[in-house]
C-alpha positions as CSV (number, residue, x, y, z in Angstrom):
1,X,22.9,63.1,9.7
2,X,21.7,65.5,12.9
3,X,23.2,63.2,15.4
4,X,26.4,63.5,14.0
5,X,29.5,65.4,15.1
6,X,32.8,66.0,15.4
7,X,34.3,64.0,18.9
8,X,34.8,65.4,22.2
9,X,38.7,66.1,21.7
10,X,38.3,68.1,18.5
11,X,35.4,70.1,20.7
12,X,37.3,70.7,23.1
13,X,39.9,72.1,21.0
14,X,37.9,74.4,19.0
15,X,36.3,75.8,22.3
16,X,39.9,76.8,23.5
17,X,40.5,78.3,20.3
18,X,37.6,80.7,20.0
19,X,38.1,81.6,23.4
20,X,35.8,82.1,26.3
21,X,32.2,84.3,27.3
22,X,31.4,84.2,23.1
23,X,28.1,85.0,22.3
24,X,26.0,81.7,21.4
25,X,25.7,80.4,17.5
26,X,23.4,78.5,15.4
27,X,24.9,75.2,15.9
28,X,25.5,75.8,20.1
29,X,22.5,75.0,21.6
30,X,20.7,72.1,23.6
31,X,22.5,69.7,22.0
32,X,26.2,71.1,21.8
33,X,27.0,69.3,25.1
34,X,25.0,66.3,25.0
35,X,26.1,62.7,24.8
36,X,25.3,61.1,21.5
37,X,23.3,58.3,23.0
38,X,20.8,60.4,24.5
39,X,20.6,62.9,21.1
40,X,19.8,59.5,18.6
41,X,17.2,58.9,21.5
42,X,15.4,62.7,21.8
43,X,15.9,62.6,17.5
44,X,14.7,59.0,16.8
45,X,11.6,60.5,15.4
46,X,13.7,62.7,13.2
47,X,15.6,60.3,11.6
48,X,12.6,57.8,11.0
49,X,10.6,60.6,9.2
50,X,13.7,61.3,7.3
51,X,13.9,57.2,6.5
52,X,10.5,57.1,5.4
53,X,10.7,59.8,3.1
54,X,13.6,58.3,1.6
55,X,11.5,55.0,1.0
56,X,8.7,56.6,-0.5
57,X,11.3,58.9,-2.8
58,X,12.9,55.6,-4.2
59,X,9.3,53.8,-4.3
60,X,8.1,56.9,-6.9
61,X,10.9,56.7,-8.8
62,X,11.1,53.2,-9.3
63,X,6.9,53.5,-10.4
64,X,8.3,56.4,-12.7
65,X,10.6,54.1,-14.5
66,X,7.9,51.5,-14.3
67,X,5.2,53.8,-15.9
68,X,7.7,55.1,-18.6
69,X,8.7,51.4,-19.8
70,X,4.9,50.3,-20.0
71,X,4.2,53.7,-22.5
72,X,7.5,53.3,-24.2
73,X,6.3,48.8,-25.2
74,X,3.1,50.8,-26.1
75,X,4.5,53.4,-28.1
76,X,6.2,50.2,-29.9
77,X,3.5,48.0,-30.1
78,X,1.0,50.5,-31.6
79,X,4.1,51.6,-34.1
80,X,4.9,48.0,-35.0
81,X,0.8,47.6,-35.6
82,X,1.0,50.5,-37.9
83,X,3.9,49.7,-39.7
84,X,2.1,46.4,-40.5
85,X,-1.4,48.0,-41.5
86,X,1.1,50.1,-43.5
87,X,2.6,47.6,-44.9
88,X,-0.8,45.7,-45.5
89,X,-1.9,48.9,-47.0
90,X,0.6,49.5,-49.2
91,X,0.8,46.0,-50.4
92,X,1.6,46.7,-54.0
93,X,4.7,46.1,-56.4
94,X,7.4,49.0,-55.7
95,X,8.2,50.4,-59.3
96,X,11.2,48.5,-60.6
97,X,10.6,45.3,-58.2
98,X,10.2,42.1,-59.4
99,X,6.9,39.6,-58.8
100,X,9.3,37.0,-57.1
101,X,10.5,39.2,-54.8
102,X,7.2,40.6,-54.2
103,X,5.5,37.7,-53.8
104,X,8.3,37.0,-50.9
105,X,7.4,40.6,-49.3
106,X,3.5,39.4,-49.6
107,X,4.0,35.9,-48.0
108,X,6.0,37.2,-45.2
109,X,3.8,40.3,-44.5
110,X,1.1,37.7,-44.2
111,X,2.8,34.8,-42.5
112,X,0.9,35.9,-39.2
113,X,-2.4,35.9,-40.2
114,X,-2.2,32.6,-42.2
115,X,-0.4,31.1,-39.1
116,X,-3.3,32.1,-36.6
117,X,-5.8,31.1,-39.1
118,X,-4.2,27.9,-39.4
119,X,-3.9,27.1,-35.6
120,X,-7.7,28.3,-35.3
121,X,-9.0,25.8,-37.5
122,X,-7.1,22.8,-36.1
123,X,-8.4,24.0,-33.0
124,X,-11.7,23.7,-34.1
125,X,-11.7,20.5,-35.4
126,X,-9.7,19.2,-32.0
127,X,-12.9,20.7,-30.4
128,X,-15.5,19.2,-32.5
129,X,-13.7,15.3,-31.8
130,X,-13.4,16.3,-27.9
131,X,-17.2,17.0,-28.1
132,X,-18.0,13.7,-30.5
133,X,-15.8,11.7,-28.1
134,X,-17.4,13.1,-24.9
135,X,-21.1,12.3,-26.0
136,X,-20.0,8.7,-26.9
137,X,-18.7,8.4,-23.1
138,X,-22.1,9.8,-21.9
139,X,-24.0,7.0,-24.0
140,X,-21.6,4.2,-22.8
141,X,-19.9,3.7,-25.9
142,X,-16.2,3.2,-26.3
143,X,-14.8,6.2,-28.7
144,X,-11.3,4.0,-29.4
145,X,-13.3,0.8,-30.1
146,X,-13.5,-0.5,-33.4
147,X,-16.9,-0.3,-35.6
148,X,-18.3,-3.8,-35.1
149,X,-17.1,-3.7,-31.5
150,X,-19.2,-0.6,-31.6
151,X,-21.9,-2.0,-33.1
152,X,-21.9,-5.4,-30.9
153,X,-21.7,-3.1,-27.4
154,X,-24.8,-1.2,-29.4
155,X,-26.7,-4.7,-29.7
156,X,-25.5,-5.6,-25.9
157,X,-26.8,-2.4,-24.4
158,X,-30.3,-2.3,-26.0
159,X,-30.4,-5.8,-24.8
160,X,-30.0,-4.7,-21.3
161,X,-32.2,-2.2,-21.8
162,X,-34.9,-4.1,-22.9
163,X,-34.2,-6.7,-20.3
164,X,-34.2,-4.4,-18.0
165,X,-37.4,-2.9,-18.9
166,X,-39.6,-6.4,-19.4
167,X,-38.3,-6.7,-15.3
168,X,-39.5,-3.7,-14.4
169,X,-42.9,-4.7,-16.2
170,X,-43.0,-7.7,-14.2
171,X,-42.5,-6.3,-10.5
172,X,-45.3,-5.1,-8.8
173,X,-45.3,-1.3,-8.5
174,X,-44.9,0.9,-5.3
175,X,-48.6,1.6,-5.7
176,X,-49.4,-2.0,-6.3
177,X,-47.7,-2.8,-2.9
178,X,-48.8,0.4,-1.0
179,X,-52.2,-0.9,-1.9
180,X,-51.8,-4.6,-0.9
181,X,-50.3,-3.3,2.4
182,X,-53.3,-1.2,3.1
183,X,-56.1,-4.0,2.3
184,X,-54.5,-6.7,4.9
185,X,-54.6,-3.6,7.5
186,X,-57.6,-3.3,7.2
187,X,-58.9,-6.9,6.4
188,X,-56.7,-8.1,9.0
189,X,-55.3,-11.0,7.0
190,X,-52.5,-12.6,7.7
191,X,-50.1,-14.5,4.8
192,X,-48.4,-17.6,4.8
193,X,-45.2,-16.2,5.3
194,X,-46.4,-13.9,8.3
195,X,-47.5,-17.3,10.6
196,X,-43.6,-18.1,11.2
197,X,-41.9,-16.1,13.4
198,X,-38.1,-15.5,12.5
199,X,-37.4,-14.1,16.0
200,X,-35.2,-15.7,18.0
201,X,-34.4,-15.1,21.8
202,X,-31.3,-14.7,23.5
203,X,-32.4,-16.7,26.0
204,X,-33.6,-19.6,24.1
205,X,-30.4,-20.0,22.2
206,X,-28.6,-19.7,25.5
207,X,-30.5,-22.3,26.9
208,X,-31.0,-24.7,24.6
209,X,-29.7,-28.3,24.8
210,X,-26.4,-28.7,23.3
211,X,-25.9,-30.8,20.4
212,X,-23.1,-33.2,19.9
213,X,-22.1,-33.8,16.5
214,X,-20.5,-37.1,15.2
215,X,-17.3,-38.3,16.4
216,X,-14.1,-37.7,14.9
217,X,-11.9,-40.5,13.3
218,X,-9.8,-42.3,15.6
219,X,-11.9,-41.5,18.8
220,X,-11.2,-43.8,21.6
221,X,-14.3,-45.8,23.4
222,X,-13.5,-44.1,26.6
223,X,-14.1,-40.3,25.1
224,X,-17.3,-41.8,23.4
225,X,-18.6,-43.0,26.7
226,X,-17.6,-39.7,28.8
227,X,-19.7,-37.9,26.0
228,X,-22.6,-40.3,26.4
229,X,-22.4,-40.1,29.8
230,X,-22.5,-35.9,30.0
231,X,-25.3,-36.2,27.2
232,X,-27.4,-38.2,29.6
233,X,-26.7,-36.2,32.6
234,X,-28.0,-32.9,30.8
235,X,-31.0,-34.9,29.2
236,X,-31.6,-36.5,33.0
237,X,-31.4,-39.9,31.1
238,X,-29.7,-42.7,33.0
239,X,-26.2,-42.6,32.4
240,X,-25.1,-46.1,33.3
241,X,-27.6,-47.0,30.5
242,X,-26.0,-44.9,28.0
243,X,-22.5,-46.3,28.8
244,X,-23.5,-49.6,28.5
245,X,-25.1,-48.5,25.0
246,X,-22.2,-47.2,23.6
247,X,-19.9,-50.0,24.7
248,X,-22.2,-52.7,22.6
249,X,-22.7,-50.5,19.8
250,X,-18.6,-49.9,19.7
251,X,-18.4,-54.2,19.8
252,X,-21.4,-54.8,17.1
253,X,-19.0,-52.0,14.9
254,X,-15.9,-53.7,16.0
255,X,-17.1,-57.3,15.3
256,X,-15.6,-59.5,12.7
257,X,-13.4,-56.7,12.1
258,X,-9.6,-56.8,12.3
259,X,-7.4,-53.9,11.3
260,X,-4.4,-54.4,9.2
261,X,-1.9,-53.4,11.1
262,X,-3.0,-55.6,14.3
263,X,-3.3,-58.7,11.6
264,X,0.2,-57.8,10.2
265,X,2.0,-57.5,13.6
266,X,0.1,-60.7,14.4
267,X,1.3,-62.3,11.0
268,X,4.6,-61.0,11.9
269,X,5.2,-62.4,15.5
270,X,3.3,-65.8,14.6
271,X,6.0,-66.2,11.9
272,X,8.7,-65.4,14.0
273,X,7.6,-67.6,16.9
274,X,7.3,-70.7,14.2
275,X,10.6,-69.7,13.2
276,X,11.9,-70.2,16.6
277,X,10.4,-73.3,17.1
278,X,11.4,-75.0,13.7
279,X,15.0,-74.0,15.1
280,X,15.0,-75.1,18.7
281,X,13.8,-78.6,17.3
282,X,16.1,-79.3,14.4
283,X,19.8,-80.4,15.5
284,X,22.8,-77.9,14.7
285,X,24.8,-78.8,11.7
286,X,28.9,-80.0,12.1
287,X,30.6,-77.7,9.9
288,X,32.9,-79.6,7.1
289,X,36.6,-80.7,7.3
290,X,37.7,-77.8,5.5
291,X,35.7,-74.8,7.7
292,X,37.9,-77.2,10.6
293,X,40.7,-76.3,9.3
294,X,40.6,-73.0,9.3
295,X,39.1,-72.2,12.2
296,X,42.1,-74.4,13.6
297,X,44.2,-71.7,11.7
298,X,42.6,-68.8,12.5
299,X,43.3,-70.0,16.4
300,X,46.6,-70.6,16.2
301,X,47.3,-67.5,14.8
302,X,45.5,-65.6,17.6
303,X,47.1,-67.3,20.1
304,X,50.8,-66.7,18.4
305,X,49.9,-62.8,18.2
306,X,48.4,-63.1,21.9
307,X,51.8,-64.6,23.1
308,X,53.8,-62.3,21.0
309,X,52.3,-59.2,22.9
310,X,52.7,-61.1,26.2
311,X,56.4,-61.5,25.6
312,X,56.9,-57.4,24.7
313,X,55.1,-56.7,27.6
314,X,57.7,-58.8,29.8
315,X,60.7,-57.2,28.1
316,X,59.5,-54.1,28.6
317,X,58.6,-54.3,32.3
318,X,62.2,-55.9,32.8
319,X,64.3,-53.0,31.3
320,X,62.3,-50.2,33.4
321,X,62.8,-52.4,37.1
322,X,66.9,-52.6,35.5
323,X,66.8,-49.1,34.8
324,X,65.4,-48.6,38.5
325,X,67.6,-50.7,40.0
């Protein structure tokens, strides 16, 4: 490369040898005493160009080589195609050759043509049932449906269509009703259906009484007569009145009525309180001669047991105040 050279101590050296006042040569010149950094600097343009041309000299070649493998498959395709028009030309038994073998050279000379002919045709039929199956989906008929379903979705959609059709009969047309709109403009009549207004005002709504629906199950008399009371306050009806109407309407509902759980619990404590009675009035019972006895036992044994402890208790306080002691 142009930047390159040999390094300063091997310079030097050569200088000394050749000796001093020589005249200048054609490598001394601007650059003989320059420091390398500041030559790849001045020559950067140099050794670009010289890149680039390298590029472009391994771009051509590799085109070249490109160009001459594209001609040389040419070359052999069009040779191959001529070897088999040759061979389809000259299609004929060789002197000597026998029909077996020749049919063999025939059938595989041909194999191409039979095989592309072959594929064309199943290609055309694939078409044709593509196209059959396609205008059955345009008409709304199932192509993988069976025949009668076929014919029974044929029945249902002429059907429809007919129905469909009578309907459309029936309905006034957009002429018919342009027309009818322009007569009651003019006339100025008004319909039945046109007297009621449907429009409603926000302020009416907001305004309007409310409207207390009926009390749920289990409501007590006092939440019945708070609601009666605000009822008559927004209606400016007396509200001592409708208090006093609730409370007799609540007894008139109430009357003759007991619910079961009150009559049960009074069931209940009536029982109970006979019960008592019958029991405070008869006399206790003296238990036999035998339940005498053993409660007689029964006591004894207690009290054994009872002095038994008491005695170990005794013994044991004596032998800890000797111990002391």
């Amino acid at each position: 490369m142009p930047h390159k050279r040999a390094k300063h101590s091997d310079r030097v050296a050569k200088r000394f040898s050749l000796g001093q006042d020589l005249a200048p040569g054609a490598n001394d010149g601007f650059f003989s005493e320059m420091p390398k950094g500041a030559m790849r600097i001045l020559q950067g343009a140099k050794v670009q160009e010289a890149h680039r041309a390298k590029l472009e000299a391994r771009k051509k070649a590799e085109q070249d080589a490109l160009t001459r493998a594209k001609g040389k498959a040419k070359a052999s395709e069009a040779s191959t195609s001529e070897s088999n028009d040759k061979a389809g030309s000259e299609l004929t038994i060789r002197p000597g050759e026998k029909l077996r073998d020749f049919n063999a050279r025939v059938e595989q000379a041909m194999a191409g043509d039979v095989r592309a002919s072959f594929r064309s045709a199943t290609r055309s039929q694939i078409n044709a049932r593509k196209r059959e199956r396609r205008k059955l989906r345009a008409a709304g008929i199932d192509p993988d449906a069976d025949p009668e379903d076929l014919e029974q979705q044929e029945t249902t959609r002429k059907a429809k269509a007919d129905k469909a059709a009578a309907l459309q009969a029936s309905e006034p047309s957009k002429n018919d009703l342009k027309r009818q709109r322009q007569t009651i403009q003019q006339t100025g009549e008004i319909k039945d259906f046109a007297k009621a207004s449907q429009v409603k005002k926000i302020n009416d709504v907001a305004q309007a009484p409310p409207t207390l629906t009926r009390a749920p199950r289990g409501e007590s008399v006092q939440a019945k007569t708070r609601k009666a009371r605000l009822m008559a306050k927004i209606t400016g009806n007396d509200e001592e009145e409708a208090e006093r109407k609730v409370k007799q309407a609540e007894k008139a509902r109430q009357k003759g009525r007991v619910p079961e759980k009150l009559a049960a619990a009074n069931a209940s404590a009536t029982n109970s309180k006979k019960r008592k009675a019958a029991s405070g009035n008869e006399a206790p019972a003296e238990p036999s001669m035998a339940r005498q006895r053993v409660l007689d036992e029964e006591r004894q044994k207690a009290i054994k047991a009872y002095r038994q402890i008491k005695e170990k208790k005794i013994q044991e306080s004596e032998v800890k105040r000797a111990k002391r002691a």
